[in-house]
ROTIRO-15958 format. One record per residue: residue number from 0; residue in one letter; y, x, z of N, C-alpha, C in turn. Coordinates in steps of 0.02 Angstrom, whole numbers, always signed. Each point is the difference from the previous one (the first is absolute). Example, Ala and Ser with C-alpha at 12.3 -4.5 7.8 and 13.67 -1.06 7.14 Angstrom:
% residues 2
<node vexvo="0" bagu="A" n_py="-284" n_px="+660" n_pz="+390" ca_py="+59" ca_px="-45" ca_pz="+0" c_py="+60" c_px="+45" c_pz="+0"/>
<node vexvo="1" bagu="S" n_py="+53" n_px="-18" n_pz="-36" ca_py="+59" ca_px="+42" ca_pz="+3" c_py="+55" c_px="-39" c_pz="+37"/>
% end
This chain:
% residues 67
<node vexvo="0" bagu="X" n_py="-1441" n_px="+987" n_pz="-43" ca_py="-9" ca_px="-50" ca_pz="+49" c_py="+66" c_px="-31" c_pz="+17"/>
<node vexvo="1" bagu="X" n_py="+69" n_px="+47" n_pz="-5" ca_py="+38" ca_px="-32" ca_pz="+52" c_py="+47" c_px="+54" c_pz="-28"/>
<node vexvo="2" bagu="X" n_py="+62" n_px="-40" n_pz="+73" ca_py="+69" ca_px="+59" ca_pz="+0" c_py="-23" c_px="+46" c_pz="+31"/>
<node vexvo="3" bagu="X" n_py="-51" n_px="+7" n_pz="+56" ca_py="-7" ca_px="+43" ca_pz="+57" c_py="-55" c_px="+36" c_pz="+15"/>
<node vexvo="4" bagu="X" n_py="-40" n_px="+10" n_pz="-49" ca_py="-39" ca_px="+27" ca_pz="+6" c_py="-23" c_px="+76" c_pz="-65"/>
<node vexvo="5" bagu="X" n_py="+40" n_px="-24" n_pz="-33" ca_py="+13" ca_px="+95" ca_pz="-49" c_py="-33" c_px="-7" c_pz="-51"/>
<node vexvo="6" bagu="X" n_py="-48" n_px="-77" n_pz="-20" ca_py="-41" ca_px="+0" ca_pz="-33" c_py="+30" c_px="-26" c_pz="-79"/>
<node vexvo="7" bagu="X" n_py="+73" n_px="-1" n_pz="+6" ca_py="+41" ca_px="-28" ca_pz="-36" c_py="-12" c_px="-52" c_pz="-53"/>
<node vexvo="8" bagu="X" n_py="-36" n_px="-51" n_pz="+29" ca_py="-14" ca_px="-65" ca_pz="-43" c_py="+25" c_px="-76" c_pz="+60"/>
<node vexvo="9" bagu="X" n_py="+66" n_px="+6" n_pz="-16" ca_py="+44" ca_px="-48" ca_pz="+32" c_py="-21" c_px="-65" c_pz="-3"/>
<node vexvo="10" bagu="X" n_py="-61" n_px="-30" n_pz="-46" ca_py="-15" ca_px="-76" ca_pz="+9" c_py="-83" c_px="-13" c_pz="+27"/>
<node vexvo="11" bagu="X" n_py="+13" n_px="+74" n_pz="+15" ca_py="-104" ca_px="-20" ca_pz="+38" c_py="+7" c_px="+9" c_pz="+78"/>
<node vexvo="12" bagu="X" n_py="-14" n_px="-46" n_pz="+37" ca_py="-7" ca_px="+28" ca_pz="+62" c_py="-68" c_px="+25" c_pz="+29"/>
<node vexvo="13" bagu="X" n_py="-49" n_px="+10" n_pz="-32" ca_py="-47" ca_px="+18" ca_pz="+5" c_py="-34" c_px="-43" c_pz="+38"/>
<node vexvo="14" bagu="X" n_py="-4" n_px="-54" n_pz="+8" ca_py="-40" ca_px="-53" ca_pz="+47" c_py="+25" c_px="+7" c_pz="+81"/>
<node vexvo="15" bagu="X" n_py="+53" n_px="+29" n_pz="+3" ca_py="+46" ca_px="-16" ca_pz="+59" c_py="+64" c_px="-26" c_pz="+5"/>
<node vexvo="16" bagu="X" n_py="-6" n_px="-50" n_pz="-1" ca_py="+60" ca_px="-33" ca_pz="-34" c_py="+44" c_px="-17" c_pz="+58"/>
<node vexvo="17" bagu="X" n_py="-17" n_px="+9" n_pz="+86" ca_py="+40" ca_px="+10" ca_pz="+49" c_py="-4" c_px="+77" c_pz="+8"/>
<node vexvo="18" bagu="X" n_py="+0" n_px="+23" n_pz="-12" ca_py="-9" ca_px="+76" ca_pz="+9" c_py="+57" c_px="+61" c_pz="-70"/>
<node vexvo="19" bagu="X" n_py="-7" n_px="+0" n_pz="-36" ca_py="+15" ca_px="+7" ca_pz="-69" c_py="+78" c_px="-34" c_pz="-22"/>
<node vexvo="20" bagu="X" n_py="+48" n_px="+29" n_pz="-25" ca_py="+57" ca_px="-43" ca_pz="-26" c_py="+5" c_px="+9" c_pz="-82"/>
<node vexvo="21" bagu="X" n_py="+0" n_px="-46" n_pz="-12" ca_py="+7" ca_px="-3" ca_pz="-94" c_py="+69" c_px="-14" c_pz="-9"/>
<node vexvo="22" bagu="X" n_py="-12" n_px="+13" n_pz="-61" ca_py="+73" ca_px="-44" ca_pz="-26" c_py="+15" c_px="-59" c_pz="-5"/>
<node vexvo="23" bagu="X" n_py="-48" n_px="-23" n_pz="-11" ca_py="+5" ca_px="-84" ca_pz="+13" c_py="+24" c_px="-5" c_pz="+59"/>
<node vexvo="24" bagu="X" n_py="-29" n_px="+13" n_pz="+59" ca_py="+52" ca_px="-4" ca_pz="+46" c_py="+60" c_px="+32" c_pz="+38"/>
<node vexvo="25" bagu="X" n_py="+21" n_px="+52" n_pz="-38" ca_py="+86" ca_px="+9" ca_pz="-23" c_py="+32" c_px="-42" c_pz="-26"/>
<node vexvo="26" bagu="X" n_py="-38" n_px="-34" n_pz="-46" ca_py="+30" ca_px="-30" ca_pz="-53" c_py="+26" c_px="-80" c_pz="+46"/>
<node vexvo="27" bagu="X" n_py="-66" n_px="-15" n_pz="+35" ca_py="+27" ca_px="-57" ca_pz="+41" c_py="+44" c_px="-10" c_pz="+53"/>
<node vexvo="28" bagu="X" n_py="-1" n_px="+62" n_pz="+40" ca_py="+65" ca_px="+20" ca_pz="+34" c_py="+43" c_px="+3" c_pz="-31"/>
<node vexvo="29" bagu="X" n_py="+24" n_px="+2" n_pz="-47" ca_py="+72" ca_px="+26" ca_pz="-39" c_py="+30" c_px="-59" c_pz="-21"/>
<node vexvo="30" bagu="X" n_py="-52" n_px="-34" n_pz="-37" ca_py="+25" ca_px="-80" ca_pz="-8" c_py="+17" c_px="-48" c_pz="+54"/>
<node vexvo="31" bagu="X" n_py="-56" n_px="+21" n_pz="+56" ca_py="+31" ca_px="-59" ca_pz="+67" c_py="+88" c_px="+21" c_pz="+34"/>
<node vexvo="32" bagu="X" n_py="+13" n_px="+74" n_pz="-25" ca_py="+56" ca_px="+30" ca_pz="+33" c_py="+38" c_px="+20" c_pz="-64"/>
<node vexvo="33" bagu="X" n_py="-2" n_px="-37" n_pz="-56" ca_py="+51" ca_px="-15" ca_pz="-76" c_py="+13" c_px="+93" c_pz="+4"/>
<node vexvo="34" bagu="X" n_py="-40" n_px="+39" n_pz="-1" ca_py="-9" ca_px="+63" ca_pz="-41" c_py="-42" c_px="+14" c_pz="-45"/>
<node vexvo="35" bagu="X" n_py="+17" n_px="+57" n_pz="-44" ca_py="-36" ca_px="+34" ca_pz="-44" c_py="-57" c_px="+12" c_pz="+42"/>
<node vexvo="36" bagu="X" n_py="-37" n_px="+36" n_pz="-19" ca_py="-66" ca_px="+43" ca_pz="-3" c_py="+18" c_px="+51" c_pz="+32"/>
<node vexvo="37" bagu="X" n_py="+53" n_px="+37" n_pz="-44" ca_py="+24" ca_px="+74" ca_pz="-7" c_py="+43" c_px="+28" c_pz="+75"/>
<node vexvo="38" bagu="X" n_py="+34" n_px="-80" n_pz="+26" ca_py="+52" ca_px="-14" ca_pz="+45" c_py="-44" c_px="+9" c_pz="+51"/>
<node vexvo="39" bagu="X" n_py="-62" n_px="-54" n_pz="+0" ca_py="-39" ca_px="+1" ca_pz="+61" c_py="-32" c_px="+69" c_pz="+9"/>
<node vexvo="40" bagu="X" n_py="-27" n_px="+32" n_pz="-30" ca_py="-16" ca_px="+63" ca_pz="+14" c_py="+28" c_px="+53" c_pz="+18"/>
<node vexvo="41" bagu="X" n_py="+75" n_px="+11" n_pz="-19" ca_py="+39" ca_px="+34" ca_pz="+13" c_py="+27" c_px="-30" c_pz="+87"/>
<node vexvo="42" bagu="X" n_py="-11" n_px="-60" n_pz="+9" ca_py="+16" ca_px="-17" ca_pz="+61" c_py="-41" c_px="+16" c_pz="+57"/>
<node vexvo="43" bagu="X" n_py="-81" n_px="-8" n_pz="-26" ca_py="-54" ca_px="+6" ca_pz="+42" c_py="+19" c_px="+104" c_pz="+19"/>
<node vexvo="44" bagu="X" n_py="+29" n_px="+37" n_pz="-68" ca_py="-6" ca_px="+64" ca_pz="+35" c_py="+74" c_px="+16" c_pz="+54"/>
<node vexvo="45" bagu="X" n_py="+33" n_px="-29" n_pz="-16" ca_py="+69" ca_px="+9" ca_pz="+33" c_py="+1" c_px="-16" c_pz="+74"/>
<node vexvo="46" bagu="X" n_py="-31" n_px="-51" n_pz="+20" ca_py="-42" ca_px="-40" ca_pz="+58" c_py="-41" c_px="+51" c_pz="+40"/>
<node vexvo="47" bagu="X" n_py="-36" n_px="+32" n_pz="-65" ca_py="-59" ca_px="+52" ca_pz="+53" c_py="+36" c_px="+58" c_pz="+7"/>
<node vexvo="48" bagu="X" n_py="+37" n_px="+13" n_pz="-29" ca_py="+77" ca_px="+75" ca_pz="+17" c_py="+10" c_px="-36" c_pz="+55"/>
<node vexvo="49" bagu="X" n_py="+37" n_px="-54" n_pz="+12" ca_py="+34" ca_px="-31" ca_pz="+71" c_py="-19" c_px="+14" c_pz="+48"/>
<node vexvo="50" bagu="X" n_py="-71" n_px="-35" n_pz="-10" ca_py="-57" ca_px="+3" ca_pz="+55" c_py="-43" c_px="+45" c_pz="+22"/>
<node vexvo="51" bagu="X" n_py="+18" n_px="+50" n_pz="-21" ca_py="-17" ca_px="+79" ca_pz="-6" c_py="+39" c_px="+25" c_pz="+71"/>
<node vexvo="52" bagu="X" n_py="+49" n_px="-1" n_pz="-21" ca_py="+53" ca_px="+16" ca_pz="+43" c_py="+17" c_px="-44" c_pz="+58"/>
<node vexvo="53" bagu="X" n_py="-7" n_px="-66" n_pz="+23" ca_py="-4" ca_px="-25" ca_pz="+39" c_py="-59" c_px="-16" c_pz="+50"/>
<node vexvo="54" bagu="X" n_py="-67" n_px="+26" n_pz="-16" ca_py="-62" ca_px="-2" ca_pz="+20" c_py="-26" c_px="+75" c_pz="-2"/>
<node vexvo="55" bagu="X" n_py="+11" n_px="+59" n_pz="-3" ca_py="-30" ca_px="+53" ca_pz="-31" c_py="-55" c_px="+5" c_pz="+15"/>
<node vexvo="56" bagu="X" n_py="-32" n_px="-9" n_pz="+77" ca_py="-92" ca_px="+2" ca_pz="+32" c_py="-6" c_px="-41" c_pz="-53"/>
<node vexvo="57" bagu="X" n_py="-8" n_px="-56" n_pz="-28" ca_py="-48" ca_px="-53" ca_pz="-56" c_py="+6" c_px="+60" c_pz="-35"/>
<node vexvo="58" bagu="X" n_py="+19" n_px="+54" n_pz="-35" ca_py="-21" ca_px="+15" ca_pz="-44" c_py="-9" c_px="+76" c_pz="+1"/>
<node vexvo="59" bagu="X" n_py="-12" n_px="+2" n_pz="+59" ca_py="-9" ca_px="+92" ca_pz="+12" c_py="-76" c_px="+4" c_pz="-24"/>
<node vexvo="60" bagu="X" n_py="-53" n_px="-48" n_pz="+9" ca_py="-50" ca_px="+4" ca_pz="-14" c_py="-19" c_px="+15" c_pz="-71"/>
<node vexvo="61" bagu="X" n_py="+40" n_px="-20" n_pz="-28" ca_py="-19" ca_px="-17" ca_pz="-74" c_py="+36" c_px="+59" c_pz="-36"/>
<node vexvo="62" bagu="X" n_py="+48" n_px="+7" n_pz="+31" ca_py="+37" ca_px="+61" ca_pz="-28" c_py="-38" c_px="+55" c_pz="-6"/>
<node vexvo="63" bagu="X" n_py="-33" n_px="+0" n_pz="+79" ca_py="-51" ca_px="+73" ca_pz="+8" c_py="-53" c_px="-10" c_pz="-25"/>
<node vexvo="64" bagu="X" n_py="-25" n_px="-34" n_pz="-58" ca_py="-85" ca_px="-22" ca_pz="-40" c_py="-32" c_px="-35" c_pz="+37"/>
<node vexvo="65" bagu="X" n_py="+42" n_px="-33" n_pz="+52" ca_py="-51" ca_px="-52" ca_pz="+40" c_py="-14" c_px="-77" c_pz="-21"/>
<node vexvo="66" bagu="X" n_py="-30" n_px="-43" n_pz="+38" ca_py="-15" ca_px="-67" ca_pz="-33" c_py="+19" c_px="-9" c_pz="+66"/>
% end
């Protein structure tokens, strides 16, 4: 379906196409901000390290198997 969902088929969003992130739209982020693919992804995780640490409640939930 997607990057985010484990189902590891990066160009299907499974008919949620606000919901769901593909590569296609990595791919269009990267170009509006003159990066790779590889760049933007590596940025999107470096971002969520940041924001890990600067927010920790956003993500205590998720940490502990929550939604």
């Amino acid at each position: 379906m997607c990057l985010n969902c484990g189902c590891m088929a990066a160009h299907d969003d499974m008919g949620k196409p606000a919901v769901n992130l593909t590569y296609e739209d990595v791919k269009r982020a990267a170009d509006a901000n003159r990066m790779t693919v590889d760049a933007t992804l590596a940025m999107i995780a470096k971002t969520a390290q940041k924001d890990r640490g600067d927010h920790p409640k956003e993500y205590a939930d998720t940490e502990a198997g929550g939604k």
